[in-house]
C-alpha positions as CSV (number, residue, x, y, z in Angstrom):
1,X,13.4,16.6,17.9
2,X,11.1,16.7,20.9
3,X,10.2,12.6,20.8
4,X,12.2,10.6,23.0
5,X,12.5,8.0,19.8
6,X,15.3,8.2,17.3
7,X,14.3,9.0,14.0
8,X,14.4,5.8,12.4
9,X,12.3,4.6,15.3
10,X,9.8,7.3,14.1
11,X,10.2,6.1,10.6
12,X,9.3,2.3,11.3
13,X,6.3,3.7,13.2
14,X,4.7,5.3,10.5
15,X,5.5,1.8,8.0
16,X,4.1,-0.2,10.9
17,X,0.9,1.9,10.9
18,X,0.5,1.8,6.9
19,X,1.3,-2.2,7.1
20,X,-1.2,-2.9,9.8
21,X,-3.9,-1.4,7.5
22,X,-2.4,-4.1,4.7
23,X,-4.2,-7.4,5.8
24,X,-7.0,-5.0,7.5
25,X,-8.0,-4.2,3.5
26,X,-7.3,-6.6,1.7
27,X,-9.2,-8.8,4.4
28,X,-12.3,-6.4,4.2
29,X,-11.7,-7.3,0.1
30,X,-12.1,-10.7,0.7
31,X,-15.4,-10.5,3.2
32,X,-16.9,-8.6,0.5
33,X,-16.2,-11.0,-2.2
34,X,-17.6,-13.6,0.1
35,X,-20.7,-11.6,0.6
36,X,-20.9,-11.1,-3.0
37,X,-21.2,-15.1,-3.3
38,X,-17.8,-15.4,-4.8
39,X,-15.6,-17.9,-3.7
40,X,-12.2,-17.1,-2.8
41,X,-9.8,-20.1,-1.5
42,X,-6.7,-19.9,0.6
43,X,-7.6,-16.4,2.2
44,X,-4.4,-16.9,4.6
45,X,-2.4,-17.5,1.9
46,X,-3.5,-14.2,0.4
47,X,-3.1,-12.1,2.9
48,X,-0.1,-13.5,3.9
49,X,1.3,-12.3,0.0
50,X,-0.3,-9.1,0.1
51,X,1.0,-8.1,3.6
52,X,5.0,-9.1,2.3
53,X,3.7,-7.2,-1.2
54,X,2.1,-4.3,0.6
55,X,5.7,-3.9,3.0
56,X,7.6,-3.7,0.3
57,X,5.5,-1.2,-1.2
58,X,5.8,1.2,1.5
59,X,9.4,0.1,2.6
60,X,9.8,1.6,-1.0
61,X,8.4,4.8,-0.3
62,X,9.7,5.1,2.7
63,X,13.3,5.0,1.1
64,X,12.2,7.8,-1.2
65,X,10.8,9.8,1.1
66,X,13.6,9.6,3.2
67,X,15.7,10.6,0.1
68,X,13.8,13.5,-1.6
69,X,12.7,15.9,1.1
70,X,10.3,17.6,-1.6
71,X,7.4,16.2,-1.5
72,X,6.7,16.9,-4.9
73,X,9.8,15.6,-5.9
74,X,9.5,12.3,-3.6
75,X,5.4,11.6,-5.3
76,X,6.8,12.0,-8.9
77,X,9.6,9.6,-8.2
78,X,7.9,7.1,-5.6
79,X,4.9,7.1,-8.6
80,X,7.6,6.5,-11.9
81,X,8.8,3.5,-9.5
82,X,6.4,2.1,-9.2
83,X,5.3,1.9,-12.7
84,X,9.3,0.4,-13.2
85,X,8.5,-1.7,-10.3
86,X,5.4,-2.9,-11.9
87,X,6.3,-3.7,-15.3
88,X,9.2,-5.7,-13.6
89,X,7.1,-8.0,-11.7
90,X,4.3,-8.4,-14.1
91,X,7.3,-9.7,-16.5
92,X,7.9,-12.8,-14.2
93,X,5.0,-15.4,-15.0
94,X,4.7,-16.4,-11.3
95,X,4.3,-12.8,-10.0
96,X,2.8,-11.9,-6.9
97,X,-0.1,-10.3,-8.3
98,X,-0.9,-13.0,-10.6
99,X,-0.3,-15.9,-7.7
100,X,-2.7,-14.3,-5.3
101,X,-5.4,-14.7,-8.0
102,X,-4.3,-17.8,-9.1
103,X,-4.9,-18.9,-5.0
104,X,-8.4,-17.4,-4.9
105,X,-9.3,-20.4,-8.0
106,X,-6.5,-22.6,-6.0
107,X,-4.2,-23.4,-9.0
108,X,-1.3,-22.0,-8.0
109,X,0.4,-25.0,-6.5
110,X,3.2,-25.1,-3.7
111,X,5.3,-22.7,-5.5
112,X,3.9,-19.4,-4.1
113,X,5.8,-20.2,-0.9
114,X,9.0,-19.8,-2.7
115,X,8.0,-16.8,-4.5
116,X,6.4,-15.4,-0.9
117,X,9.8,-16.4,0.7
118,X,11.5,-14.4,-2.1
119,X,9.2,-11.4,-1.4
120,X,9.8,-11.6,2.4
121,X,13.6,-11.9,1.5
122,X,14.0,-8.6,-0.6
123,X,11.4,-6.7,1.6
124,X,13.8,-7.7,5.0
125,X,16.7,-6.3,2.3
126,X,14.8,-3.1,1.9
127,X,13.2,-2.8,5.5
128,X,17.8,-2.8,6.7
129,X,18.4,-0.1,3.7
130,X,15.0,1.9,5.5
131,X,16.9,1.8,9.1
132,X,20.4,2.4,7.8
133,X,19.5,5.4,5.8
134,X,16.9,6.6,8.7
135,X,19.5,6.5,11.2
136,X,22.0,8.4,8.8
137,X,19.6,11.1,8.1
138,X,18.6,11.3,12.0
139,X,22.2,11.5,12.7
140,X,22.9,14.6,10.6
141,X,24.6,13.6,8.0
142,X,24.6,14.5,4.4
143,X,21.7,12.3,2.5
């Protein structure tokens, strides 16, 4: 290695740089929409869920990309969970993807702050299982 960062140092860069383009989107989404003479309410809110949902999103493949070296290998398995990950959240009535839509007509109420905190919560859980594994494969050792 040739960087004076460590690797999972290296790692978190490259999530930083694909969550700073999170809001960026989803922001330009909303402009448009405005444009478009659609209203949309609580745009804060909104981004606020898609920046937590976007994290854990790449916090995710970040973990598999870490694992499977392939990158074959890490597309096919990062893409089939997704699809899990997916059908898991769209089971759960106040889902993330349905509570940002139901903020653009604002009816989803003060419970999106729970489910955002819960978001936040597992993506911090998945952003220490990134740096853990990161710093064991930096180290050397055996993935």
């Amino acid at each position: 290695m040739s960087t004076p960062v460590t690797f999972a140092e290296m790692v978190w860069g490259k999530v930083a740089a694909c969550e700073v383009l999170v809001p960026v989107q989803a922001g330009a989404w909303l402009l448009l929409l405005g444009f478009n003479g659609i209203a949309v309410d609580n745009a804060a809110a909104i981004l606020l869920h898609a920046s937590a949902g976007g994290l854990f999103l790449i916090l995710l493949g970040a973990l598999v990309a870490l694992h499977y070296r392939e990158r074959t290998s890490a597309q096919f398995i990062f893409s089939t969970a997704l699809v899990v990950v997916f059908l898991l959240v769209m089971a759960v009535p106040y889902n993330p993807l349905n509570l940002m839509v139901r903020l653009a007509v604002d009816t989803a109420g003060p419970v999106h702050w729970l489910i955002l905190a819960l978001v936040a919560g597992a993506t911090a859980l998945l952003g220490w299982a990134v740096t853990a594994y990161a710093r064991r494969v930096g180290e050397g050792v055996p993935a």
